[in-house]
C-alpha positions as CSV (number, residue, x, y, z in Angstrom):
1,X,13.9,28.1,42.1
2,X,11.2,25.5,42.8
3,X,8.8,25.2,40.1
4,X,6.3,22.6,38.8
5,X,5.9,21.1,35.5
6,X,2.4,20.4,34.6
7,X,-0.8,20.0,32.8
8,X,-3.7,22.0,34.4
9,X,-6.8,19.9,34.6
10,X,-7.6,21.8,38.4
11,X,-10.3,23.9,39.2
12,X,-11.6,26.9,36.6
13,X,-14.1,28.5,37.9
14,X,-14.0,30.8,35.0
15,X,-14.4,28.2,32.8
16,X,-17.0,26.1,34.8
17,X,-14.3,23.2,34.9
18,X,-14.5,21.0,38.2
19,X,-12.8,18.1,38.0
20,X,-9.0,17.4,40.0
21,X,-5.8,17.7,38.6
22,X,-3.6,14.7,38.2
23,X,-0.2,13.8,36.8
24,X,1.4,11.1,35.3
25,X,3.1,9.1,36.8
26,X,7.5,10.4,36.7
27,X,10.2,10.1,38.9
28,X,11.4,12.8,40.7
29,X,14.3,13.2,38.5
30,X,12.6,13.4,35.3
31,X,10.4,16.4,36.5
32,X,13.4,18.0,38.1
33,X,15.3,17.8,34.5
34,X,12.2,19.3,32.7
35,X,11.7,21.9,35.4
36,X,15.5,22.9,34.8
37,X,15.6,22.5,30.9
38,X,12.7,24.8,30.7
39,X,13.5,27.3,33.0
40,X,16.9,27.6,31.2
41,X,15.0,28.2,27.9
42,X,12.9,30.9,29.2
43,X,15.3,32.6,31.2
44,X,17.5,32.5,27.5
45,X,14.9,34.0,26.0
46,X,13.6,36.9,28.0
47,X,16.4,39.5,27.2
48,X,15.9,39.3,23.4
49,X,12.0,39.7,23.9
50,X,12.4,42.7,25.8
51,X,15.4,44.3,23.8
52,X,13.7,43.8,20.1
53,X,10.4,45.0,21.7
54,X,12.0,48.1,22.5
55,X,13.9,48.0,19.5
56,X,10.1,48.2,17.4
57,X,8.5,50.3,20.0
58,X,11.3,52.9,18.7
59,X,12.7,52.6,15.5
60,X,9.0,51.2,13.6
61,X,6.7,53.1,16.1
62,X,4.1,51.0,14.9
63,X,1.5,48.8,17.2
64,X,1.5,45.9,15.4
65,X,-0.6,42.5,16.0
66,X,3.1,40.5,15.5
67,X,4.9,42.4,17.9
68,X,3.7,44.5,21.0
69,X,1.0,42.7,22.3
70,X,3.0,39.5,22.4
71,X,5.8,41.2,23.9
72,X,4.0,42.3,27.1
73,X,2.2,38.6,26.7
74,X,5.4,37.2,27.2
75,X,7.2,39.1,29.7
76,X,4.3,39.4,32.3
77,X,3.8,35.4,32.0
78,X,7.0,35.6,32.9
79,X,7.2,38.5,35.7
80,X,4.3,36.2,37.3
81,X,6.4,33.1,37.6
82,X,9.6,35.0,39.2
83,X,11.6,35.1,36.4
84,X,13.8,38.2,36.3
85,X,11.7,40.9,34.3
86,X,12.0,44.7,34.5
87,X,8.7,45.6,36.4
88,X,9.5,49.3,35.1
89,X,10.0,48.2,31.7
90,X,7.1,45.9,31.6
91,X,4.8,48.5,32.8
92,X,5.8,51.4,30.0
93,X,5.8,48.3,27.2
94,X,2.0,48.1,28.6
95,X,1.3,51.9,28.2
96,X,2.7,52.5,25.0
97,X,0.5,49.4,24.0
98,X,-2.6,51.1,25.7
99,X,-2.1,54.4,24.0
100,X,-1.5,53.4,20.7
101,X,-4.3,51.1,20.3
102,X,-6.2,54.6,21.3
103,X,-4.5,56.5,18.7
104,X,-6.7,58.3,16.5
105,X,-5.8,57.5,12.6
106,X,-5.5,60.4,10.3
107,X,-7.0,58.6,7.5
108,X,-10.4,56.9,9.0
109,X,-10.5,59.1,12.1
110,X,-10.9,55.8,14.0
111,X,-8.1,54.4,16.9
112,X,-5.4,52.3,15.7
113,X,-7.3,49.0,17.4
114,X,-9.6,49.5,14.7
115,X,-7.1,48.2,11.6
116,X,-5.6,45.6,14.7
117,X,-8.4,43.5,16.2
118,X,-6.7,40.5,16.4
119,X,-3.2,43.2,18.6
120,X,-6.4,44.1,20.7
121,X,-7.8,40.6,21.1
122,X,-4.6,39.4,22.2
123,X,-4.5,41.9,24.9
124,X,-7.8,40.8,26.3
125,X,-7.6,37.4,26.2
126,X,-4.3,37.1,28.1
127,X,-5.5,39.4,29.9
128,X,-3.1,42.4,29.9
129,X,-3.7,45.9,31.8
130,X,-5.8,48.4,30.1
131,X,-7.6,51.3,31.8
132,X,-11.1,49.9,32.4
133,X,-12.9,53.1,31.6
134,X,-12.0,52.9,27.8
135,X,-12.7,48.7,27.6
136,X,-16.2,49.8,26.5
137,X,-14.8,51.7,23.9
138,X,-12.9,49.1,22.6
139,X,-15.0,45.9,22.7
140,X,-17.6,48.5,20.3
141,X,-15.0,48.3,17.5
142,X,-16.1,44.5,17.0
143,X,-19.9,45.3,16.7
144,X,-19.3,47.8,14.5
145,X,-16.7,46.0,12.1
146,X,-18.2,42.3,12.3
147,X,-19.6,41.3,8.6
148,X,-23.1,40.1,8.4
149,X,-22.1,36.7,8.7
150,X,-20.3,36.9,11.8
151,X,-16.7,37.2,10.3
152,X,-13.9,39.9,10.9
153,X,-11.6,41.1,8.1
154,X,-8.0,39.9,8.8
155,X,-5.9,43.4,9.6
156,X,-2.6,44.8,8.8
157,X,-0.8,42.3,6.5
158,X,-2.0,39.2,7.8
159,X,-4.2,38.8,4.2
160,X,-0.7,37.9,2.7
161,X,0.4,34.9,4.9
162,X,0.9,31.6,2.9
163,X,-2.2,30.4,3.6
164,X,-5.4,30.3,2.4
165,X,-7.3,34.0,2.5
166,X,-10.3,32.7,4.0
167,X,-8.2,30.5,6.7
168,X,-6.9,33.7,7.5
169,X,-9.8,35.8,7.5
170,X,-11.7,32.6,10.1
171,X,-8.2,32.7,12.4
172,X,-8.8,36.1,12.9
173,X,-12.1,35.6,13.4
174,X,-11.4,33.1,16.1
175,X,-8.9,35.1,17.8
176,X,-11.8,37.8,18.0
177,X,-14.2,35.7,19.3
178,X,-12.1,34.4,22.2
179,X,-11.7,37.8,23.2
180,X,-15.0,38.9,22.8
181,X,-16.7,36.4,24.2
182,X,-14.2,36.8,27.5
183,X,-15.1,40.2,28.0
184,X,-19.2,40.3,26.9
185,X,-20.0,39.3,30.4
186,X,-24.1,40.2,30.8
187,X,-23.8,42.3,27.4
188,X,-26.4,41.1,25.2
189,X,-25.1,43.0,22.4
190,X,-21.6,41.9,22.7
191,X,-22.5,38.6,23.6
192,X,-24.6,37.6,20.0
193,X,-21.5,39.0,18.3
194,X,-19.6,36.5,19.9
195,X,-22.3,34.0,19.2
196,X,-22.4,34.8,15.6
197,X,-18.7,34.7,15.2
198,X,-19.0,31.1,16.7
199,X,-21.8,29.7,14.6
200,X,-19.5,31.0,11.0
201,X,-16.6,29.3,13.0
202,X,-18.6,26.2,12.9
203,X,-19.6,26.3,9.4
204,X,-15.8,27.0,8.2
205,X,-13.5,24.4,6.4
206,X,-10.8,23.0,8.6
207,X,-7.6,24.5,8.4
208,X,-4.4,23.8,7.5
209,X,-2.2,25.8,10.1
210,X,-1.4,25.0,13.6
211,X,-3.1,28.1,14.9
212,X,-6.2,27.2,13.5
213,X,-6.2,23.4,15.0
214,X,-5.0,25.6,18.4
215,X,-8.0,28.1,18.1
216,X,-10.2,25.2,17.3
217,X,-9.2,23.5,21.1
218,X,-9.4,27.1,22.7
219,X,-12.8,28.2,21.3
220,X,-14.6,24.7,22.7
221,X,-12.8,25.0,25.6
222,X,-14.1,28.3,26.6
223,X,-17.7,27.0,24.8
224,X,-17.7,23.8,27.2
225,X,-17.9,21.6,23.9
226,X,-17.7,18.1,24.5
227,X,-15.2,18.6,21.3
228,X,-12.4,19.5,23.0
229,X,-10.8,16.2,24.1
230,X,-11.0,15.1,20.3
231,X,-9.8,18.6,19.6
232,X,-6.6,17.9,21.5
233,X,-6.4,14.7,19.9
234,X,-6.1,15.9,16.6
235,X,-3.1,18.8,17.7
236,X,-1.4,16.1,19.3
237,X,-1.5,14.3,16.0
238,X,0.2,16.7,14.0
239,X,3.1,16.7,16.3
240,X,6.3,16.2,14.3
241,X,8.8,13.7,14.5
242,X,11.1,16.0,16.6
243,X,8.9,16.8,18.7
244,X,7.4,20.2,17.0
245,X,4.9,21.3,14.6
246,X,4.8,23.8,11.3
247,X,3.0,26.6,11.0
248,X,1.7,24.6,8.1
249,X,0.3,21.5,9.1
250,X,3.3,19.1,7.7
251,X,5.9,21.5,7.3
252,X,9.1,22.0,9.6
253,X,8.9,22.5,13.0
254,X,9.6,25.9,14.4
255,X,8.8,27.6,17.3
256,X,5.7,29.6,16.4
257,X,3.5,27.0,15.7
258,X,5.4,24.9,18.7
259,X,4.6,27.6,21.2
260,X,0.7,28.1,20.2
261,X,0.2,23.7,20.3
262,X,1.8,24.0,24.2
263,X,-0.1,27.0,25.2
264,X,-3.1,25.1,23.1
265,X,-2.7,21.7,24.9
266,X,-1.5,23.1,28.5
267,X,-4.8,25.3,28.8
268,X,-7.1,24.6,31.6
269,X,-9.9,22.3,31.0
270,X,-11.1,18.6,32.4
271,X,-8.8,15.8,31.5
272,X,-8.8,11.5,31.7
273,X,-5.6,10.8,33.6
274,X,-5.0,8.8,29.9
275,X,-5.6,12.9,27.7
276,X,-3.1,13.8,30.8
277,X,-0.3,11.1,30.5
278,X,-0.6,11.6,26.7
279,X,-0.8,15.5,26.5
280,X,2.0,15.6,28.8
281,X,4.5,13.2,26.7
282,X,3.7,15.8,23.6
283,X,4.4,18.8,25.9
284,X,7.6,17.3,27.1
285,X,8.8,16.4,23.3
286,X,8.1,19.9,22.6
287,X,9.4,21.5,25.2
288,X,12.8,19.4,24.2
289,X,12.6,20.6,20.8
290,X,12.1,23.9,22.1
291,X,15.5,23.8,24.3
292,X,17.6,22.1,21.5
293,X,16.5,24.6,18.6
294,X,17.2,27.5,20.5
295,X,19.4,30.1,19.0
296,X,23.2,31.6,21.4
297,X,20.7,35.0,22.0
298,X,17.9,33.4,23.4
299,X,15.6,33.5,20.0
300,X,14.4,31.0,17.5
301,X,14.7,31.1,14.0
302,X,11.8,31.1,12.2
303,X,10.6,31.0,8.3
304,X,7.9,34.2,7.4
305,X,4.9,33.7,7.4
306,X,4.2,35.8,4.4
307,X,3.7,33.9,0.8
308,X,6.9,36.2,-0.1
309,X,9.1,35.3,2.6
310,X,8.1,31.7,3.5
311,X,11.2,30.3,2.5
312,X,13.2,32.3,4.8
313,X,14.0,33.2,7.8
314,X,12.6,37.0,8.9
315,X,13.3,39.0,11.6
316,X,9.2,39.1,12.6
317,X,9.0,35.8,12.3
318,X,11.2,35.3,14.1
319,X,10.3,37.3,16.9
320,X,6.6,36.0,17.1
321,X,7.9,32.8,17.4
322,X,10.3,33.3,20.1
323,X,7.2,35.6,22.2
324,X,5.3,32.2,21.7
325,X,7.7,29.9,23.0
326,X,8.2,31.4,26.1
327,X,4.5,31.7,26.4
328,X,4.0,28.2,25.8
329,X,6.8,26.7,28.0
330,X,4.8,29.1,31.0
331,X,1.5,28.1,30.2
332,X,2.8,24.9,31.5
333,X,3.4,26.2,34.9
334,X,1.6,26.3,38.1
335,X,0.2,30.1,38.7
């Protein structure tokens, strides 16, 4: 199967981004190896996404911002570059997303998406199905649950990751603003939420995870900040030795935070054929890493993210990190 390896710098019009594409400079051979090497990786890890997806989906019944979103994230990347997904199964991983977001919560009355912003926001920033009648719905939960100062409370058990509460707290607040500001179109309402969100972004400490170094690039992409090329810079320049990056900035490599800094560095914006030559020798590292660290059933281990559990490998952890590899590694092909 032909495919191409490559960082997008083409044509956005969504993003307002006009400039041509280019690669550096490789021989034939060297693509060909990376096409290969990736596609092998992906294709490894495909059954494990869907069979522990369906695995939580039945045993745990629970819609969490770890698990379900970043399923159907992965596998219809993957469905949309030909690898071989169950179109079936895809689609029901979707609607049991869909509905459960909509379930009503016997405690607050409100839908599940309520206690899960950052579940919801991954839906509609990658873009995922959801019945366009109830977006509306949906996109009122952040007006109605955005502080004062343009921040969202972290949900679920993200307040107990090993980093920083109020890192937390901004990365979910970045991860909502992404969304937000995706979907606001000519919504006034929705659109100064956004903008809040953005302006208490910009007043925030810098972080000390990858995701938030990741969010950083994202959020002055889709703001057409002149940032972004220093942005990348800086994500590039926590790149470990082996070619991956910790979920703490300095820690082990692993293939959460690996994942995010591809899908970070790969995402469409304008480029210098130098931020191309350079963001495509990080890409290739990790994407080596990636292939070499890969576990016999297609997933990667990874250490929890939790304060309790950061010393060992969890099965969530675990899990996130492989959904994020494979999206990664895609985000590096040509649509």
């Amino acid at each position: 199967m032909a495919r191409k390896f490559f960082l997008f710098a083409a044509t956005i019009g969504c993003l307002g981004v006009g400039v041509p594409f280019a690669l550096a400079q490789e021989s034939d051979a060297t693509n060909l190896t990376e096409q290969s090497d990736s596609h092998v990786t992906i294709e490894k890890a495909l059954p494990y996404i869907a069979e522990q997806g369906r695995w939580w989906m039945t045993e745990k019944k629970c819609m969490s911002c770890h698990r379900v979103s970043l399923t159907a994230w992965a596998l219809r990347d993957a469905a949309q570059h030909n690898f071989d997904v169950d179109k079936t199964d895809l689609q029901d991983i979707q609607n049991w997303s869909e509905s459960n977001l909509f379930e009503i919560n016997n405690d607050n009355g409100k839908p599940t998406a309520a206690g899960n912003l950052e579940g919801l926001s991954h839906v509609l920033w990658s873009g995922l199905e959801i019945e366009q009648t109830k977006v509306a719905d949906l996109l009122q939960l952040y007006v109605e649950s955005q502080s004062k100062e343009g921040l969202w409370a972290a949900g679920g058990q993200l307040p107990q990751q090993k980093r920083l509460a109020a890192e937390t707290q901004m990365v979910s607040t970045m991860w909502n603003s992404l969304a937000l500001k995706k979907m606001a179109g000519q919504n006034d309402v929705l659109g100064n939420a956004a903008e809040r969100a953005v302006n208490a972004i910009e007043k925030s400490e810098t972080g000390k995870s990858t995701e938030w170094f990741v969010l950083r690039l994202l959020l002055d992409i889709q703001n057409h900040s002149d940032n972004s090329p220093r942005d990348a810079e800086k994500l590039r320049g926590l790149q470990n030795s082996d070619g991956g990056w910790g979920w703490l900035v300095g820690e082990q490599s692993d293939a959460l935070a690996t994942g995010m800094a591809i899908y970070g560095l790969s995402f469409p914006r304008g480029r210098s054929d130098g931020e191309i030559a350079n963001e495509k020798k990080s890409i290739d590292l990790a994407s080596k890493f990636l292939s070499s660290t890969q576990q016999p059933d297609g997933s990667w281990k990874v250490n929890g993210t939790k304060s309790k559990a950061q010393n060992s490998t969890t099965e969530t952890a675990s899990y996130w990190g492989t959904c994020w590899a494979v999206i990664g590694l895609l985000s590096t092909y040509e649509n």
